[in-house]
C-alpha positions, -999 to +999 in steps of 0.1 A: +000+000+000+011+038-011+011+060+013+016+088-013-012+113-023-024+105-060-035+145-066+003+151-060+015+126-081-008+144-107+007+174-101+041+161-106+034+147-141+011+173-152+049+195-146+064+171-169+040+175-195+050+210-200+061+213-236+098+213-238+113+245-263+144+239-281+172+266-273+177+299-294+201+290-323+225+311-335+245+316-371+283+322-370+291+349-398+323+352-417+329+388-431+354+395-460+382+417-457+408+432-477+435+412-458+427+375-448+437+350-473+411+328-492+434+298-483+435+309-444+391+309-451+392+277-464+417+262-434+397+276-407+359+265-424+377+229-426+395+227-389+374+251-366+334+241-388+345+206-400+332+215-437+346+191-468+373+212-488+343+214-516+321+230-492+349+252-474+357+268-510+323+275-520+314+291-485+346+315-492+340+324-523+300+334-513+320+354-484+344+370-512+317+379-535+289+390-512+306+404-478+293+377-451+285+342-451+270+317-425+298+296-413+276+269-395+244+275-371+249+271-336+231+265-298+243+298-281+273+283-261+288+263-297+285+291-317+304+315-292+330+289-288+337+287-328+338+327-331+365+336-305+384+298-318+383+319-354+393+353-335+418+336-323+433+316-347+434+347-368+448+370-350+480+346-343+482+344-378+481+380-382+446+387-399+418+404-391+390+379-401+360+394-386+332+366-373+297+375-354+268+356-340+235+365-355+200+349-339+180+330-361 
């Protein structure tokens, strides 16, 4: 024999039930310069957003031609991550590759 209430145990599923959302994603933007190489582009879509070479060159030359491109798209937390991995492999390699989070 239960010596627990039944109303609570309703009350404790009906909390369950809530509907679940999924978190906010986010797109990582790559913006085109004057100054980063398209073969540094290419390196970091294939090392830092795991892209195939075919889809790495294609992505840089949408980012040469028309200013931004979306990287990858992101929960919150991943998409900050890739950003300052691409700040900072940049900057050690002595470009200014500029990347930004947009909310999608």
């Amino acid at each position: 024999m239960s010596d627990h209430d039944p109303d609570s145990r309703e009350e404790i599923l009906s909390d369950v039930d809530e509907e679940v959302t999924e978190p906010p994603m986010y797109k990582v933007l790559l913006h085109n310069d004057d100054f980063t190489t398209k073969e540094f582009v290419v390196n970091v879509l294939l090392k830092i957003f795991n892209k195939s070479l075919e889809e790495a060159t294609q992505l840089m030359w949408s980012v040469h031609r028309n200013g931004t491109g979306i990287a990858g798209v992101y929960p919150f937390e991943v998409a900050e991550s890739k950003v300052n991995m691409v700040t900072a492999t940049a900057r050690e390699n002595g470009f200014p590759l500029k990347t930004t989070l947009e909310r999608e």
